[in-house]
VOGU-3710 file (C-alpha; in Angstrom, 3 decimals, decimal comma):
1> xxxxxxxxxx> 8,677/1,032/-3,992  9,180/3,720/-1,275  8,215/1,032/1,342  10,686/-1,587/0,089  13,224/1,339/0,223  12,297/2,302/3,831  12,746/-1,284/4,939  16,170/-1,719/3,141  17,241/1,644/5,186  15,600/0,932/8,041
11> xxxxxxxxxx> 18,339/-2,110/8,674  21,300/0,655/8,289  23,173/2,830/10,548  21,850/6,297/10,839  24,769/7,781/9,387  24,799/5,188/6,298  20,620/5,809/6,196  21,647/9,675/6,056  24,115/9,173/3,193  21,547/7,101/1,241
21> xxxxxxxxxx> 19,066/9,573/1,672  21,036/12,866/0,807  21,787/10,712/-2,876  18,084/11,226/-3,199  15,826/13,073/-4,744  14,551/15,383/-1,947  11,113/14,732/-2,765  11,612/10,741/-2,280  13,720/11,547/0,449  11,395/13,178/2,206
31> xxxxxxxxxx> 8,733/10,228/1,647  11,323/7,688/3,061  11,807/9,870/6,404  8,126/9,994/7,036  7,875/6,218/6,248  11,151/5,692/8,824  9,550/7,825/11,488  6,819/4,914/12,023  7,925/2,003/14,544  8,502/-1,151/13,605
41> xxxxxxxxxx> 5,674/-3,606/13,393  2,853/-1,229/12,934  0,877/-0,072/9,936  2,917/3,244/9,629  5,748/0,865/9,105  4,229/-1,459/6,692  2,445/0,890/4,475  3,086/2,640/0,700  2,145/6,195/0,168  1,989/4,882/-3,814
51> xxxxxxxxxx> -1,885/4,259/-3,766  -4,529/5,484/-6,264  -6,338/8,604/-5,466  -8,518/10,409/-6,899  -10,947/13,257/-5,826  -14,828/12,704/-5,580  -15,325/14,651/-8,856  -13,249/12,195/-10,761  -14,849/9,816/-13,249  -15,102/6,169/-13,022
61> xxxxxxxxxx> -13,609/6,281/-16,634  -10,386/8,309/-15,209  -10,634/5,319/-12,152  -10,424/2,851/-14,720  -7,282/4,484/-16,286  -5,179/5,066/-13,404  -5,919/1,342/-12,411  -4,952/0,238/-15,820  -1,649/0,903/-15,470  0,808/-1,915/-15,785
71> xxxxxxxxxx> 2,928/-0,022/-12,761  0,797/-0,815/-9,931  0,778/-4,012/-8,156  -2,212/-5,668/-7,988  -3,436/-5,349/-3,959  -3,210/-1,886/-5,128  -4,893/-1,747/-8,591  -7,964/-3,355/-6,834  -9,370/-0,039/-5,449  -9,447/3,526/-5,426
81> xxxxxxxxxx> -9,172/6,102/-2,706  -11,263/8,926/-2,712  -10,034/11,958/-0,695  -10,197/16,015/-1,128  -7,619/17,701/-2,030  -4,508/17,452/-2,223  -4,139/14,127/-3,855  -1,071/13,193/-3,150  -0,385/10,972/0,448  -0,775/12,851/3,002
91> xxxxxxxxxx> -4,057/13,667/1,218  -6,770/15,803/2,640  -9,592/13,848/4,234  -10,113/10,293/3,490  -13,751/10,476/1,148  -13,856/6,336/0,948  -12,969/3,639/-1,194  -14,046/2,706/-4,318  -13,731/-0,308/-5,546  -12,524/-2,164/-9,274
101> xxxxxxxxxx> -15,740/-4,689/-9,386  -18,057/-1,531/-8,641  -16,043/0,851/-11,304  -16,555/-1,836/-14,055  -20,138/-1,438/-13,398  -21,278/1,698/-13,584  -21,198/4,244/-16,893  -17,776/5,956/-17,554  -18,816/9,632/-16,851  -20,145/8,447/-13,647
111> xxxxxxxxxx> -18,521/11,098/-10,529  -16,555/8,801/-7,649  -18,017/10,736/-5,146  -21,565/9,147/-5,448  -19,842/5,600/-5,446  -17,524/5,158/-2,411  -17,811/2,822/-0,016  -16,650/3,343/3,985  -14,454/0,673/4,173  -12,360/0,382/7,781
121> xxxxxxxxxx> -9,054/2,510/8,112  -6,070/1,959/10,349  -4,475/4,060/12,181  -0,340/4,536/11,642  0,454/2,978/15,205  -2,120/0,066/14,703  -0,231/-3,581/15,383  0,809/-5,658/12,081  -2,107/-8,393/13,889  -4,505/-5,485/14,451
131> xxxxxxxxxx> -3,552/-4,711/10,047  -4,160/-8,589/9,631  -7,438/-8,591/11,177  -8,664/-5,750/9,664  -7,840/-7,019/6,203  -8,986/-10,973/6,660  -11,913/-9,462/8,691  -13,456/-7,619/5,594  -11,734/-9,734/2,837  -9,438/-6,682/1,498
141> xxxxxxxxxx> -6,715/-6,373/-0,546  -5,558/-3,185/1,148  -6,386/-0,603/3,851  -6,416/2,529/4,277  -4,001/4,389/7,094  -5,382/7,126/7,895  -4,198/10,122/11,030  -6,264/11,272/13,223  -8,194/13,869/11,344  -8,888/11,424/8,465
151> xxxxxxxxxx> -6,092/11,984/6,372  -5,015/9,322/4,195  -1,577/9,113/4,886  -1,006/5,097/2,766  -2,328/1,791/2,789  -0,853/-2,018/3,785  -1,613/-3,842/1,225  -2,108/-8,037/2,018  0,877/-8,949/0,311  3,172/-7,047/2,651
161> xxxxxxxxxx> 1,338/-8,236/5,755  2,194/-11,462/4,738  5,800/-11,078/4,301  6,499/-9,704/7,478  4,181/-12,482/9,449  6,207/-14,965/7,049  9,293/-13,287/8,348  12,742/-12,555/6,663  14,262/-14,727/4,040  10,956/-16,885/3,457
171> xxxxxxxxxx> 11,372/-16,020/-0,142  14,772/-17,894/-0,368  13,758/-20,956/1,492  10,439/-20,801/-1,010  12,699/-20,809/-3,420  14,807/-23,292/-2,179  11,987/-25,898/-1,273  10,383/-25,274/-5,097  13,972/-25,730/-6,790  14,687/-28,731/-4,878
181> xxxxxxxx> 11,290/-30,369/-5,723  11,470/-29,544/-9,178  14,835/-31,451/-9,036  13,598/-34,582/-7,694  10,477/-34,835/-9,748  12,735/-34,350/-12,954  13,019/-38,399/-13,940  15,873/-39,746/-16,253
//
């Protein structure tokens, strides 16, 4: 994930975060150096461009199929965004969210547009406790990060605003702990 990768370059040198970069596809690349350009610690730095959008004439049935696929991670496969044009992050302006539990009600051919919902957005220099607010204050999976003219530029999803309040390498010592307890409950 383009965020992942951003964090893994983020710990290099310049000049070794230059090398890995020219490797890439200049397209990615160019994703990566916008995700870099963010500081540390805010949602610029903690958010994936690779979120579900859709324009406001799009269907609840083609919602249903993007989220569908077995590609996205869940905190992201719980909603849709709904921007104009273009569709791809930065998008146009942010239209609002629409979300899985109100897709699977409503008929197939029904148009986004009429469905959103104006959930809260972030800004790209908003604090990771400002993100963690936002998210436990209106029980979401993910926000929105959106510029100044309401462009959707991403969204932090809750999974990676735990991990960095968890802090580095609390996956090994999870890992650790659960190995070592599995070991001691195992009886002759």
């Amino acid at each position: 994930e383009y965020d992942d990768l951003a964090d893994l370059l983020g710990e290099m040198a310049p000049a070794d975060q230059e090398r890995m970069l020219g490797v890439m596809d200049v397209d990615d690349a160019d994703v990566v150096r916008r995700l870099l350009s963010y500081e540390e610690g805010t949602a610029g730095g903690l958010m994936t461009p690779e979120v579900i959008i859709l324009g406001p004439d799009a269907t609840v049935a083609e919602a249903l199929a993007q989220i569908r696929d077995p590609d996205w991670v869940v905190s992201i496969a719980t909603q849709v965004f709904v921007t104009q044009a273009p569709y791809t992050a930065p998008t146009g302006k942010l239209v609002g969210v629409v979300h899985v539990q109100r897709l699977l009600r409503e008929p197939p051919p029904m148009e986004l547009g009429r469905l959103v919902s104006n959930d809260p957005t972030v800004a790209p220099d908003s604090s990771d406790r400002e993100v963690a607010e936002m998210l436990a204050s209106y029980d979401l999976l993910a926000v929105a990060v959106t510029d100044e003219t309401g462009r959707l530029l991403g969204a932090v999803t809750v999974d990676d605003v735990i991990d960095r309040m968890l802090g580095e390498g609390w996956r090994a010592n999870h890992r650790r702990r659960r190995n070592s307890s599995a070991d001691t409950a195992v009886s002759p």
